[in-house]
PLY file of the C-alpha trace (Angstrom):
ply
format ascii 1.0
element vertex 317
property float x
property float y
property float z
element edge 316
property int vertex1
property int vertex2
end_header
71.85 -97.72 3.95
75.01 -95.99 4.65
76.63 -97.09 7.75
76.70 -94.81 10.75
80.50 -93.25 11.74
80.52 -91.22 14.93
83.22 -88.62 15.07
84.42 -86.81 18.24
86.78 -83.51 17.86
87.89 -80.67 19.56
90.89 -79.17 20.84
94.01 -80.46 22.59
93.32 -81.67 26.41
89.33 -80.84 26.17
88.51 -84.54 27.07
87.96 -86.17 23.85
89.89 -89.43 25.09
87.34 -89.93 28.26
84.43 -89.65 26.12
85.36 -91.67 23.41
85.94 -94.65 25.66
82.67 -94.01 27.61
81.03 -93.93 23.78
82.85 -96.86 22.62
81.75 -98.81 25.64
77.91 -97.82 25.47
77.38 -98.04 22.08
79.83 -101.36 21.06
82.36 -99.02 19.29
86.26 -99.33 18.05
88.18 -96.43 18.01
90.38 -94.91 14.71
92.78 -91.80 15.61
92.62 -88.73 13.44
95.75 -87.16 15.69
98.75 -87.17 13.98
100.52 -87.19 16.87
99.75 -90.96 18.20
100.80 -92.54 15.19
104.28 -92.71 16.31
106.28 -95.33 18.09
107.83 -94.67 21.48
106.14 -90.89 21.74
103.90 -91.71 24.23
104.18 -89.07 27.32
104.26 -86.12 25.09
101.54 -87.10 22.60
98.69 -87.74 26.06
98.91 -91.52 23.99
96.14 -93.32 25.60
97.24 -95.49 27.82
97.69 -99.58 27.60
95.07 -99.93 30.23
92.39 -97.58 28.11
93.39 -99.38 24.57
92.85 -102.85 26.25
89.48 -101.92 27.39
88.66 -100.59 23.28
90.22 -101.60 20.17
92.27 -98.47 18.89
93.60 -97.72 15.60
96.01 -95.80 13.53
97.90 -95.97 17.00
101.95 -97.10 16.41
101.78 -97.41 12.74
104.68 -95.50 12.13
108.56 -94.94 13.64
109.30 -91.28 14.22
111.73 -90.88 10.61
108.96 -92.22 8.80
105.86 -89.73 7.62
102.47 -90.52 7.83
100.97 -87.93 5.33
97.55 -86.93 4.27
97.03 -89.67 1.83
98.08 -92.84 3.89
96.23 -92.10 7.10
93.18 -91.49 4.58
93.71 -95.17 2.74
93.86 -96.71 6.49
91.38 -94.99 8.19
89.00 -95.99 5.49
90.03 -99.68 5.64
89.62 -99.57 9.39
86.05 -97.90 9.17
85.24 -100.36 6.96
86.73 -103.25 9.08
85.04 -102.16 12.59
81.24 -101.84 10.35
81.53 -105.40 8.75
82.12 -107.09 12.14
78.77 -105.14 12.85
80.23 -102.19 15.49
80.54 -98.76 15.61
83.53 -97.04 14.38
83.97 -93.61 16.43
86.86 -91.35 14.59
88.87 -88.95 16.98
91.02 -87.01 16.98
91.87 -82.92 16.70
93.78 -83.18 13.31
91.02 -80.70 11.44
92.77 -82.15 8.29
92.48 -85.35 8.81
89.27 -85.63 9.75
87.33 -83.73 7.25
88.97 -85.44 4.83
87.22 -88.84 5.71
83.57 -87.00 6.47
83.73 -84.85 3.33
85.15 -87.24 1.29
88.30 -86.32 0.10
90.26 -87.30 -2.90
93.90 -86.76 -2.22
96.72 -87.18 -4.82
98.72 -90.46 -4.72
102.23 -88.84 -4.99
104.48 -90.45 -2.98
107.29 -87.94 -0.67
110.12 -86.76 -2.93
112.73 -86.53 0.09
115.55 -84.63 -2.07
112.77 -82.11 -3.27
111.36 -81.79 0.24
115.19 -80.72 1.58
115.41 -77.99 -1.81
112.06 -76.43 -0.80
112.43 -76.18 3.08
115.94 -74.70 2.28
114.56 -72.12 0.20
112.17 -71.52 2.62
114.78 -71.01 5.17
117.23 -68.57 3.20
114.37 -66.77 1.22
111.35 -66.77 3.92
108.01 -68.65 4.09
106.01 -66.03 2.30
108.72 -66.10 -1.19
107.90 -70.07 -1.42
104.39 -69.76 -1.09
104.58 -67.16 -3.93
106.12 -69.46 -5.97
103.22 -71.86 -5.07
100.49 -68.80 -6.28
102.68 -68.56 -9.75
102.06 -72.51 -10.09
98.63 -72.89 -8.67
97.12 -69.64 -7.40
93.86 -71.85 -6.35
95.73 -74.16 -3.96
97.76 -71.24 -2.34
94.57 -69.33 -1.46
93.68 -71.76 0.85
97.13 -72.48 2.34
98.38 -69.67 5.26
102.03 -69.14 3.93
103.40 -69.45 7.03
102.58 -72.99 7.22
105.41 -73.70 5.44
104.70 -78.20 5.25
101.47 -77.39 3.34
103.37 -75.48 1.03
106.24 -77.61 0.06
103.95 -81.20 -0.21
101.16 -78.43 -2.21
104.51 -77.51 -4.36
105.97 -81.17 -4.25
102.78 -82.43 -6.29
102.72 -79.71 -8.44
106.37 -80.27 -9.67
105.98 -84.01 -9.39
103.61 -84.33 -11.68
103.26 -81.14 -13.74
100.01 -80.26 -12.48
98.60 -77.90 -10.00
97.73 -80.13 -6.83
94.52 -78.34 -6.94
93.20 -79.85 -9.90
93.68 -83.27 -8.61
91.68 -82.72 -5.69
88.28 -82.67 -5.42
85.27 -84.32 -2.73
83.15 -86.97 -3.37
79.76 -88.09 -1.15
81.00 -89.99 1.54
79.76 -93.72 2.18
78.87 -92.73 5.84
75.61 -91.25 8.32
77.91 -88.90 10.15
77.28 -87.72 13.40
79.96 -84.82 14.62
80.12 -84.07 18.09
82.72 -81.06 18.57
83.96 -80.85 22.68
84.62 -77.61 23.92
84.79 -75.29 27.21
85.96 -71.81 28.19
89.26 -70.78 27.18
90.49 -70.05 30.69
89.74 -73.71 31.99
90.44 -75.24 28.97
94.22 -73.63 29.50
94.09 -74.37 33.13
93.78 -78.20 32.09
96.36 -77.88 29.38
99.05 -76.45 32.36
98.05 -78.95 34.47
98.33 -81.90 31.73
102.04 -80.46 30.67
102.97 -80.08 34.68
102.13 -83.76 34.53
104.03 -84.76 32.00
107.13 -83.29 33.34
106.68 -85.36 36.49
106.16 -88.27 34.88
109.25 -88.70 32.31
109.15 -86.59 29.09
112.51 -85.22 29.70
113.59 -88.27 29.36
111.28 -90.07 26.41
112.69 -86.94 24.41
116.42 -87.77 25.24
116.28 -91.59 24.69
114.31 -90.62 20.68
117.17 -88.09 20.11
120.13 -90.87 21.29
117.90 -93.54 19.36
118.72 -90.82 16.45
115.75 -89.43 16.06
116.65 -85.79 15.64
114.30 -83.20 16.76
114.04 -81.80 12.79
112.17 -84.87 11.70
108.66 -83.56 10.99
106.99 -85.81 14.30
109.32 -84.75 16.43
108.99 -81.07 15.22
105.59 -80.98 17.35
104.25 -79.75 20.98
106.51 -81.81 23.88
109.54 -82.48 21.93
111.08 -79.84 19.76
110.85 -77.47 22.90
113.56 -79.53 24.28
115.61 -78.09 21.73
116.85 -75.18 23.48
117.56 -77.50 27.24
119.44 -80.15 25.12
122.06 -77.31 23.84
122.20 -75.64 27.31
120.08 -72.17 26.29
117.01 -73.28 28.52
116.72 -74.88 31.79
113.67 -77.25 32.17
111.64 -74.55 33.59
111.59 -72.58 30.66
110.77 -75.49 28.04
108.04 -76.24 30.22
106.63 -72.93 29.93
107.19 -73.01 26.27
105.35 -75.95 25.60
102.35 -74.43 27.61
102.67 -71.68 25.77
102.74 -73.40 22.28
99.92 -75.59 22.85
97.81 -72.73 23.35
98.48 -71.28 19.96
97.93 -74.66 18.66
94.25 -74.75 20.18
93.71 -71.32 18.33
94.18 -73.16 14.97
92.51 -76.12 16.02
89.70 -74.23 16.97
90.44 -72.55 13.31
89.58 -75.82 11.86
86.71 -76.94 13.88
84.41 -73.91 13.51
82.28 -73.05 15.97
79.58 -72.12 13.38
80.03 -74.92 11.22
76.85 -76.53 11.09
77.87 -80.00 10.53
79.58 -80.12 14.05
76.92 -80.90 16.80
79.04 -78.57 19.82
79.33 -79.65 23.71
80.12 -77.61 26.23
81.40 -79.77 28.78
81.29 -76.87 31.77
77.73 -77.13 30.96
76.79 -80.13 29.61
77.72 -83.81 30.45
78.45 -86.83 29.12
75.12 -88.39 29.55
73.59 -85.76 27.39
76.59 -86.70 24.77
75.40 -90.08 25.25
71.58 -89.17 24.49
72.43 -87.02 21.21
74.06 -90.40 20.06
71.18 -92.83 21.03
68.57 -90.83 19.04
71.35 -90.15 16.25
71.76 -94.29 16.07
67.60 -94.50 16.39
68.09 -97.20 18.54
66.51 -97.61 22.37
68.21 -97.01 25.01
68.33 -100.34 26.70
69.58 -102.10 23.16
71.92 -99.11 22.32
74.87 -101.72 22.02
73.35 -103.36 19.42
73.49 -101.05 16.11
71.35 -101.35 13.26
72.35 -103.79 10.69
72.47 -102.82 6.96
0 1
1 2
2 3
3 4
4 5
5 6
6 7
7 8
8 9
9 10
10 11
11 12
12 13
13 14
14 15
15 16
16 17
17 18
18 19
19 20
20 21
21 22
22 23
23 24
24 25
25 26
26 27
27 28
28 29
29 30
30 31
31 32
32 33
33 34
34 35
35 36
36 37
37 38
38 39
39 40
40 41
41 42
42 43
43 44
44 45
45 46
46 47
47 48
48 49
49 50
50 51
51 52
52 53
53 54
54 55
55 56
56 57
57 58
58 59
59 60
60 61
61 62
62 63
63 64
64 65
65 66
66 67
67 68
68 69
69 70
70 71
71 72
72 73
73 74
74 75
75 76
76 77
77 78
78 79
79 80
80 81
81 82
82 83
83 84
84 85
85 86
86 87
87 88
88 89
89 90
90 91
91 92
92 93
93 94
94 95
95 96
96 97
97 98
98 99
99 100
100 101
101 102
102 103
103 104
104 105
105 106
106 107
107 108
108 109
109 110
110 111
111 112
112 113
113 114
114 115
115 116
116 117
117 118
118 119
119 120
120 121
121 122
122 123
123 124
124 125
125 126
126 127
127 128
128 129
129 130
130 131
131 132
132 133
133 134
134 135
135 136
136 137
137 138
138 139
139 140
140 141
141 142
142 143
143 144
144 145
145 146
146 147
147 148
148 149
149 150
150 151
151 152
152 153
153 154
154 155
155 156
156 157
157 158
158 159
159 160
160 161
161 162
162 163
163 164
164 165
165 166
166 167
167 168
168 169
169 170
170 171
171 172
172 173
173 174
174 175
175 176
176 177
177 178
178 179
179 180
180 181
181 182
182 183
183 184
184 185
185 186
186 187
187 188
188 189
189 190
190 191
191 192
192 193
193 194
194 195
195 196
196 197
197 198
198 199
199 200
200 201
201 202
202 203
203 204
204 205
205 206
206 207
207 208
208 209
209 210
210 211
211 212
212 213
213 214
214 215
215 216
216 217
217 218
218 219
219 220
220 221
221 222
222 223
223 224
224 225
225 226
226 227
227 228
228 229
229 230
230 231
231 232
232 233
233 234
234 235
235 236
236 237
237 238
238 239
239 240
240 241
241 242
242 243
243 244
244 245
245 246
246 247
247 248
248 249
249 250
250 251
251 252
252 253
253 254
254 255
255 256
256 257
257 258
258 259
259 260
260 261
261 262
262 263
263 264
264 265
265 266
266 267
267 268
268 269
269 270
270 271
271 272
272 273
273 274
274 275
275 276
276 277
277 278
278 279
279 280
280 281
281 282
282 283
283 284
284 285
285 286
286 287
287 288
288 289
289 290
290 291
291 292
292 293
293 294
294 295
295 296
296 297
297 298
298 299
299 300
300 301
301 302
302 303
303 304
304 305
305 306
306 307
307 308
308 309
309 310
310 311
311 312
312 313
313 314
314 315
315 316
């Protein structure tokens, strides 16, 4: 029997945390993060990190595995997210992956096999610096001479794909698509994907940012960058912290990266949403201005085939 994983995305701010605690409670569940963005140390305002309250009440992973200088790439949260699936279903619970990292998730519910290479740090500075004096599009070119098959799938402009695509293929003399491939996963997979109109799903994102201004992440940004954590390190490139660029060097008054930061997590919804299609038939869609979380809750109980009244206690294999 292969062992039931419930996975919860959607995009940034649509309530994914408050359901996956109600889940985790009502169905005996640990929770392992597919967002990229909580697996750093000491970004806590600007990430929406659950809080210390929420992760005593459920067991979280893949939360603080990493320092902000150190990467957490495609391949590593894969090994650990497995190993922490497998964990939470041999003490007999039920592991509920979440997160809004498209990548990150799909890779563990359709099975992924990912290249071992490990980062190549002086080859990573060559490519990003020919990215930056020739232009995004010339190095993804060169990534269509090497592997045309990996760069169809890879927008140029998103320039990290393109250098770690271009780091394996130079690594290891072959094209990074021909050491990728999918293979049946060892999980029953329910997807539940969270969603809600645009207009109050940016009304919640302004409000969520407005908040995190009031509460300190002016200053959780200033104490990384003096603990020299400079705001070109790939996790601190991200929504809440590199907009703090332009304040830092006196071109922006707080007003204005606040605005920015609204504005960017927008666009970053429109990919995420880019990821998580709405016609994808594997994702089981919610709209939470019309539906609630007790329906959520009955699409799981039948999806477990368990009663309601024993729905803490899962099926053994």
């Amino acid at each position: 029997m292969r062992q039931p994983l419930l996975v919860i995305v959607g995009p940034t701010a649509v309530g994914k945390t408050a359901l996956s605690l109600r889940l985790a409670e009502a169905f005996d569940g640990e929770i392992v993060s597919a967002d990229s963005r909580l697996f750093y140390r000491g970004m806590d305002i600007g990430t929406a990190k659950p809080s210390s309250e929420e992760r005593s009440r459920i067991a979280h992973h893949l939360i603080d595995i990493a320092d902000p200088d150190e990467t957490v790439g495609l391949a590593q949260f894969h090994d650990r997210a497995s190993a922490a699936i497998t964990d939470i279903h041999r003490r007999h619970r039920l592991p509920l992956l979440v997160g809004g990292t498209g990548q990150y998730v799909r890779s563990i519910v359709e099975g992924w096999r990912i290249p071992r290479v490990p980062p190549d740090s002086a080859l990573r500075r060559q490519l990003e610096a020919a990215a930056e004096r020739d232009g995004a599009y010339a190095l993804h070119a060169r990534l269509a001479a090497l592997d045309p098959v990996a760069a169809a799938s890879i927008d140029p402009r998103n320039v990290r794909r393109v250098v770690r695509a271009l780091e394996v293929c130079e690594t290891t003399g072959r094209p990074i698509s021909e050491q990728r491939g999918k293979q049946t996963p060892p999980y029953r997979v329910l997807q539940i994907g969270l969603t809600m109109p645009r207009v109050d799903l940016y009304t919640r994102v302004d409000q969520r940012v407005d908040t995190m201004m009031a509460t300190g992440l002016e200053q959780e940004v200033r104490e990384l960058v003096e603990r020299g954590y400079g705001l070109d390190l790939p996790a601190m490139s991200g929504l809440g912290y590199v907009q703090f660029r332009a304040n830092f060097e006196g071109r922006a008054s707080l007003d204005e990266v606040t605005l920015d930061i609204k504005r960017s997590t927008r666009r970053f919804i429109r990919r995420q949403y880019n990821w998580f299609r709405a016609d994808d038939p594997a994702i089981r869609w919610f709209d939470l201005s019309a539906a609630g979380a007790d329906e959520i809750e009955r699409e799981v109980t039948s999806w477990l085939g368990v009663a309601p009244d024993l729905r803490a206690r899962l099926p053994r294999p």
